[in-house]
C-alpha positions in Angstrom: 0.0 0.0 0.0 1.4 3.5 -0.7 2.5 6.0 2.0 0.2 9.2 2.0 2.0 11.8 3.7 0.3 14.7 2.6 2.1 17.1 1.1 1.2 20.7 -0.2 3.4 23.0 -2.6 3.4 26.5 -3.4 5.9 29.0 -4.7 6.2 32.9 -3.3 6.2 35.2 -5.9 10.3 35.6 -4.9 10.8 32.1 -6.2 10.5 30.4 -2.5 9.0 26.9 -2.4 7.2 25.9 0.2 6.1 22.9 1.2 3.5 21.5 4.3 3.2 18.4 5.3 0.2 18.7 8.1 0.6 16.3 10.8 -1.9 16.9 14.4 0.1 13.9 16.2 1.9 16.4 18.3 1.6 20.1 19.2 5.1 20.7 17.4 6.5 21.8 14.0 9.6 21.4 12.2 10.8 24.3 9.9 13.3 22.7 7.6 15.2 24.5 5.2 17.4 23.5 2.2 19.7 26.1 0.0 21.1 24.9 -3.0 24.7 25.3 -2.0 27.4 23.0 -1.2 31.1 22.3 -1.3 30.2 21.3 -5.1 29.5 24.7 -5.9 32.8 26.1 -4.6 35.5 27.3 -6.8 39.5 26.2 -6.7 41.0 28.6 -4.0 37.4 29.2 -2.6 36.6 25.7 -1.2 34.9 25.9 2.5 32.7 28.6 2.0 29.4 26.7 2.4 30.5 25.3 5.4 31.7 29.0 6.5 28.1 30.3 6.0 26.5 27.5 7.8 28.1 29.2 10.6 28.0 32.8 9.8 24.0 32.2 10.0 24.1 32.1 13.5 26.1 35.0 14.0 23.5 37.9 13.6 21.4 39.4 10.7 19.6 42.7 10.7 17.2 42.3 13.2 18.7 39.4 14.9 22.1 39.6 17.9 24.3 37.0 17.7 23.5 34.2 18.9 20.1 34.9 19.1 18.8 32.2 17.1 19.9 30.0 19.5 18.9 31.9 22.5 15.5 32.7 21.6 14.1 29.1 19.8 15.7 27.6 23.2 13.8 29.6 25.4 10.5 28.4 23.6 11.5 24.6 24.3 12.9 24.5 20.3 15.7 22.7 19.3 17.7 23.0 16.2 21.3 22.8 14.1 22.5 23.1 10.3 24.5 20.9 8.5 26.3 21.4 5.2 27.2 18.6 2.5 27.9 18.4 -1.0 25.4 19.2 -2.8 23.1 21.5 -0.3 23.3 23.4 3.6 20.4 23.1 5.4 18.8 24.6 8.7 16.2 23.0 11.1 14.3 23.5 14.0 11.2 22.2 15.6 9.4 24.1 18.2 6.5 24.0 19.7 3.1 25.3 17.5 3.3 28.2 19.5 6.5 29.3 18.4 6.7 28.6 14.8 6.2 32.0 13.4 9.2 32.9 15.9 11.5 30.3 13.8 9.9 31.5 10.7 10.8 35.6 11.6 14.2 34.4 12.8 15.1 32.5 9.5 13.6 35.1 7.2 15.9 37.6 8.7 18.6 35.6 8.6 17.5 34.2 5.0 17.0 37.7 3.5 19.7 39.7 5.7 22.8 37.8 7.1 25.0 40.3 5.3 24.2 43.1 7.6 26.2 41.2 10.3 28.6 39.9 8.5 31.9 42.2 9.3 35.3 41.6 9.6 35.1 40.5 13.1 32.4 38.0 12.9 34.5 36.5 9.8 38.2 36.0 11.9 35.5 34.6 14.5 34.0 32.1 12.7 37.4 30.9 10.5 38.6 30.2 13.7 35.9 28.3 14.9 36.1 26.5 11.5 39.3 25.5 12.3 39.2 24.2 15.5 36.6 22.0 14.4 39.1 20.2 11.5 41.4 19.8 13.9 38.4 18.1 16.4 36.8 15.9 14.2 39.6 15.3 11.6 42.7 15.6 12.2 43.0 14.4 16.2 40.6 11.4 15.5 41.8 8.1 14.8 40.4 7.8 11.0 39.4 11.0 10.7 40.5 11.6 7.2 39.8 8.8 5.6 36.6 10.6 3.8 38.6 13.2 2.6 41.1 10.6 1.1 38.3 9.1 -0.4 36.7 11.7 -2.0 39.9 12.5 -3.6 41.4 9.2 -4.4 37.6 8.7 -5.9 37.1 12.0 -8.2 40.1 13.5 -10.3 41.4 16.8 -8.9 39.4 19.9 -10.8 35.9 17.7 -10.1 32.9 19.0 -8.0 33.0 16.0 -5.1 36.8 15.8 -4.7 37.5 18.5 -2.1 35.8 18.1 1.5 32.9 19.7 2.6 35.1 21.6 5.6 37.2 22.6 2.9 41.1 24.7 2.7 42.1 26.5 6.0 44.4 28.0 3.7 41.5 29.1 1.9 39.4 30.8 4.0 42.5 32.5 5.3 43.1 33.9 2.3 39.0 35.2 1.9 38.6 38.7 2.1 35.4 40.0 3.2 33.9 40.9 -0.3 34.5 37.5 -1.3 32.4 36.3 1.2 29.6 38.7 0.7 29.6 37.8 -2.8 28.8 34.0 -2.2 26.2 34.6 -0.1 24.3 37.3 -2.3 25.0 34.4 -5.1 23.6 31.7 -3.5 21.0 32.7 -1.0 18.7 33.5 -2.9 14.7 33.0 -2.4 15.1 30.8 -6.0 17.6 28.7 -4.6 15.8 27.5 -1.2 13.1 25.0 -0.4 11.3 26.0 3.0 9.3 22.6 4.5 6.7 22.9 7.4 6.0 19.4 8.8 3.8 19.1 12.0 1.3 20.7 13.7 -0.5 23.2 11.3 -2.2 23.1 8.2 -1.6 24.4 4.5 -3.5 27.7 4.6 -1.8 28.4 7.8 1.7 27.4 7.0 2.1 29.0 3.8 0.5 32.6 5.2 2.8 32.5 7.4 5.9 31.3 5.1 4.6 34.7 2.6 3.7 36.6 5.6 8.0 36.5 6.7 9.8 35.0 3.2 7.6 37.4 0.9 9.3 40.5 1.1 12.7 38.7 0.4 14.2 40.4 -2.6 13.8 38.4 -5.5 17.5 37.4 -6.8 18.4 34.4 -8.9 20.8 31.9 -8.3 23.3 31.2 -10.8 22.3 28.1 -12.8 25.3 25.2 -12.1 26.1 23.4 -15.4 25.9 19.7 -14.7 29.5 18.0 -15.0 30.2 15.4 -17.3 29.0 12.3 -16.1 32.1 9.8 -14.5 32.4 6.2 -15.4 33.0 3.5 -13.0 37.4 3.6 -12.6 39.3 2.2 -15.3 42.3 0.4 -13.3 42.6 0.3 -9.5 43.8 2.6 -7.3 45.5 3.5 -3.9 46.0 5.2 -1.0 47.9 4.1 2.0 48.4 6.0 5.7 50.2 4.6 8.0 49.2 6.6 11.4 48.8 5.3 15.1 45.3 4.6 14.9 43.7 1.4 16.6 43.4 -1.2 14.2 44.1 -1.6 10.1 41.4 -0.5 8.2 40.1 -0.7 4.8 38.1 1.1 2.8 37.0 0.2 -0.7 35.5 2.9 -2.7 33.6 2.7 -5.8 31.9 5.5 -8.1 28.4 4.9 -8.2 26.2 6.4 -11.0 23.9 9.3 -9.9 21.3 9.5 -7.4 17.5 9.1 -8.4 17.8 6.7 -11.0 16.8 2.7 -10.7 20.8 1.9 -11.4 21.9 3.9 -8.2 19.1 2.2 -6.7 20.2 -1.3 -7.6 24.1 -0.8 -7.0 23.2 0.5 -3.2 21.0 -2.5 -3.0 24.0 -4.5 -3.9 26.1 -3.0 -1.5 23.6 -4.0 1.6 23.8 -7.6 0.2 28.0 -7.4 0.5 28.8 -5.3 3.2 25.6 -3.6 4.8 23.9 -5.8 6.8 24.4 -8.3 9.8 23.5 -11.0 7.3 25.8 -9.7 4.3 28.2 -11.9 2.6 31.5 -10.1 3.8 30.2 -10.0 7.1 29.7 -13.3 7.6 32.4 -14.6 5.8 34.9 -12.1 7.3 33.5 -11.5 10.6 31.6 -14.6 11.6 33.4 -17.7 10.1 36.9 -16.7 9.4 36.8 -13.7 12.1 39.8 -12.0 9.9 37.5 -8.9 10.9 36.1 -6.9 13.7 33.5 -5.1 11.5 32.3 -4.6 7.9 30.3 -2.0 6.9 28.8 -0.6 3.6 27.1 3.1 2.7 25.7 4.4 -0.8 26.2 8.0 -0.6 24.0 9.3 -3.4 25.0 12.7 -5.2 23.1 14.7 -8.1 26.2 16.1 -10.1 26.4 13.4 -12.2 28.1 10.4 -9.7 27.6 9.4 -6.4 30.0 7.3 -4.0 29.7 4.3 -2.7 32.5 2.4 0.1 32.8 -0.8 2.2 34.7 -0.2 5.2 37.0 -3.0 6.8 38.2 -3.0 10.1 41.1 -5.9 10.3 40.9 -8.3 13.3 44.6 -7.7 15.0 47.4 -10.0 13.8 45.3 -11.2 10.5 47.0 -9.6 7.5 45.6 -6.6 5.7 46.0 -8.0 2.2 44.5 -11.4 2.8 41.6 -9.8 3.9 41.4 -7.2 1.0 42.4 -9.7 -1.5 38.8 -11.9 -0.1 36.8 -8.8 -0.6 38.0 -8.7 -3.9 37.1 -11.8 -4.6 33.6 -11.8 -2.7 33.1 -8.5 -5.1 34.1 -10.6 -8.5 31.5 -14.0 -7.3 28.7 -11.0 -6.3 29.7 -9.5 -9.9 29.1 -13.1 -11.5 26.5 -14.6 -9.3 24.0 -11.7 -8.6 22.2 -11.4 -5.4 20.3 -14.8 -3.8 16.6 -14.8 -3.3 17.8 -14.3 0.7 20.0 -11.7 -0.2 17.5 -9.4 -2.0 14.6 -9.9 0.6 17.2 -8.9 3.2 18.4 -5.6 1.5 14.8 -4.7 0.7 13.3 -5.3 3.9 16.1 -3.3 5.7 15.9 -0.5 3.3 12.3 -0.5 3.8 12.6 -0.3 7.9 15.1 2.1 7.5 12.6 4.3 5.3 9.8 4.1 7.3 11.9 4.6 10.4 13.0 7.9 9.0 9.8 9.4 8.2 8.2 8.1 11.9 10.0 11.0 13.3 8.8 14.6 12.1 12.2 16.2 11.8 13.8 13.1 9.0 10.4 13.7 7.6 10.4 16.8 6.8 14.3 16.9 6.1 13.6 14.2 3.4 10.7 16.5 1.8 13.2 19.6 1.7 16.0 16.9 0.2 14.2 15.8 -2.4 12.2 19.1 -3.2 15.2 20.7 -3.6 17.4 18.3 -5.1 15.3 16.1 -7.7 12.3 18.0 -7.8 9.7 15.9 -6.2 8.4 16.3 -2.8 6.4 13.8 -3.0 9.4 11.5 -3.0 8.9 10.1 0.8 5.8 8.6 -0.6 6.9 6.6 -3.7 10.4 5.7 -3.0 9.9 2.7 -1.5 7.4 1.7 -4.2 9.9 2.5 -7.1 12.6 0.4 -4.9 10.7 -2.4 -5.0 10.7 -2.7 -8.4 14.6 -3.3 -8.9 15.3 -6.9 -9.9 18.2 -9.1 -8.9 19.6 -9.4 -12.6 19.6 -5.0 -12.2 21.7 -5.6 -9.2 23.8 -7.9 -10.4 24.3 -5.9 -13.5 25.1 -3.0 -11.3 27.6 -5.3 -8.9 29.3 -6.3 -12.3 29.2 -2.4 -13.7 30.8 -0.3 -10.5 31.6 -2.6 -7.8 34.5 -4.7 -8.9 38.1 -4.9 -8.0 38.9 -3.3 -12.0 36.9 0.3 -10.0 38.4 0.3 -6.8 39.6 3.0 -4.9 41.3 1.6 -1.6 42.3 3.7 1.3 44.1 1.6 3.6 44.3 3.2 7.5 47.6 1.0 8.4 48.8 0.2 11.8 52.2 -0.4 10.5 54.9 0.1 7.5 53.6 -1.7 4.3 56.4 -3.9 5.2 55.4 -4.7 8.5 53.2 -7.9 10.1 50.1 -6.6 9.4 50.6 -7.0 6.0 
């Protein structure tokens, strides 16, 4: 039976859409908003901006003190955060009914005005704070780079998805304040940003109050991004090898998928599940249950929109086992998967699981409404959460096996290797 979450569009004369998706089961509301800007959309010698503004929005706009956001939504009971990735940055909160139109005021101004906060001051501020969180969550955690080696081991140099989200300290040092003016009057723009009202209100009332604080917004249009070619699986394998003090070897094989939204990304993360993303996954079990050469195997499709996505299988190396025997049974496990296809077993397993995970997500109000603003914004189609599952099931096992035997075998590799020792040492 299909899911009916109901779902109601309109666009502001600025070029806003809104969307409401009217649920009474609480007295609560989640505003979630998603701008068309990511580290994809960053120039060479400009990379980390998105992630800059993600924090710059809480510093202030014309109406709003710094901090303020935080302070006031708080106050109410609210809670909230932003995150920035690739392809988007997105802002969140959910508040009690009482205090949506607070979170609506406060994200308008922010929304339509950051810039009048934005000095030099509140710039040296937040590159600081920037860079004290690379050093936290990268570079003084055991592994903590291994994305970033994957994105560029995975994607030449000069391509949208090979630099890191957090981007070049070096960078941002170098950013003047025009410069990062400039990228917000470029991208944060009414045109450019989908607004989603999930919770405790209905359609009339969510979208006079979305026009009553995003309607005056000046009307400004976003650059139009010209898609980048579209990337083939890899050619010939490649590598990437640290050797740091971190707790355990651990591999990570990396694959180009092809792009998000289409029934080939579909059945190549399907495939991955089967391998590496389940308890009952054939590297799993083989690896960690019978031969217990591993600790853990794991397995994520990451799916992107600029023409390729990214898909890995992460190894963690049982201690005194060697690194290359195990890589060298992935391999081999990715050739027979290649050849073989997915069991009747196999495929319930991966659809089931994608299917709890699915309706897991959309049980809460916030990952509802954040999956509404994802796919409004990023494929079009807010009425996404209510099909996907139905378009999922309708992937085969000879599309995942033609997948498995198109991007995931040893030929398309990427490997990062996290290495305990020397490549000469015993856990080779």
């Amino acid at each position: 039976m299909p899911l009916d979450y109901p779902i109601a569009e309109r666009t502001l004369p600025g070029g806003l859409r809104v969307i409401v998706s009217e649920d009474h089961t609480v007295p609560a509301v989640t505003v979630n908003l998603w701008v068309g800007v990511g580290s994809r959309h960053e120039s060479e010698g400009r990379t980390g901006f998105a992630h800059l503004f993600e924090h710059l929005m809480f510093q202030g706009s014309r109406q709003v003190e710094s901090g303020e956001h935080f302070s006031a939504l708080m106050a109410q009971g609210g809670r909230l955060n932003a995150t920035t990735w690739f392809d988007r940055t997105n802002y969140f909160e959910t508040v009690p009914k009482g205090a949506y139109e607070l979170a609506l005021w406060l994200e308008a101004d922010r929304h339509g005005y950051l810039l009048d906060a934005v000095n030099q001051d509140n710039l040296d501020n937040q590159r600081d704070v920037v860079k004290e969180e690379k050093r936290q969550r990268y570079d003084n955690q055991p592994y903590g780079n291994a994305l970033i080696d994957i994105y560029a081991t995975v994607f030449p140099k000069g391509h949208a998805y090979h630099h890191p989200t957090i981007g070049s300290m070096e960078d941002l040092d170098a950013a003047s304040l025009e410069d990062v003016h400039a990228f917000y009057r470029r991208h944060y723009t009414p045109d450019n940003t989908v607004l989603t009202l999930v919770g405790d209100l209905t359609p009339e009332e969510g979208f006079a109050a979305a026009e009553r604080y995003f309607g005056p917004l000046p009307a400004r249009s976003a650059p139009v991004a010209m898609p980048t070619e579209p990337l083939a699986p890899l050619t010939e394998p490649v590598r990437e090898e640290r050797v740091e003090d971190v707790p355990n070897d651990r591999l990570h094989l990396a694959f180009r998928l092809p792009v998000d939204d289409t029934p080939e990304f579909f059945a190549s993360a399907l495939a991955l599940d089967a391998l590496a993303g389940l308890a009952t996954s054939r590297l799993y079990q083989r690896l960690v249950r019978r031969e217990q050469v591993a600790t853990n195997v794991s397995a994520h499709a990451m799916g992107l929109v600029d023409g390729v996505s990214l898909g890995f299988i992460g190894i963690d190396v049982a201690e005194g086992t060697s690194a290359d025997d195990v890589e060298a049974t992935a391999m081999a496990e990715l050739e027979r998967f290649g050849d073989d296809g997915p069991t009747a077993v196999e495929m319930e397993s991966a659809l089931a699981d994608s299917e709890r995970s699915w309706l897991s997500a959309l049980a809460s109000q916030e990952e509802r409404a954040d999956l509404i603003s994802h796919h409004a914004l990023l494929q079009g189609d807010a009425h996404y959460v209510n099909t996907y599952l139905d378009r999922l099931a309708e992937i085969t096992p000879e599309q995942v096996r033609d997948a498995a035997r198109r991007w995931l075998q040893p030929r398309s590799a990427a490997v990062v290797a996290y290495l305990t020792t020397s490549t000469e040492g015993v856990s080779r």
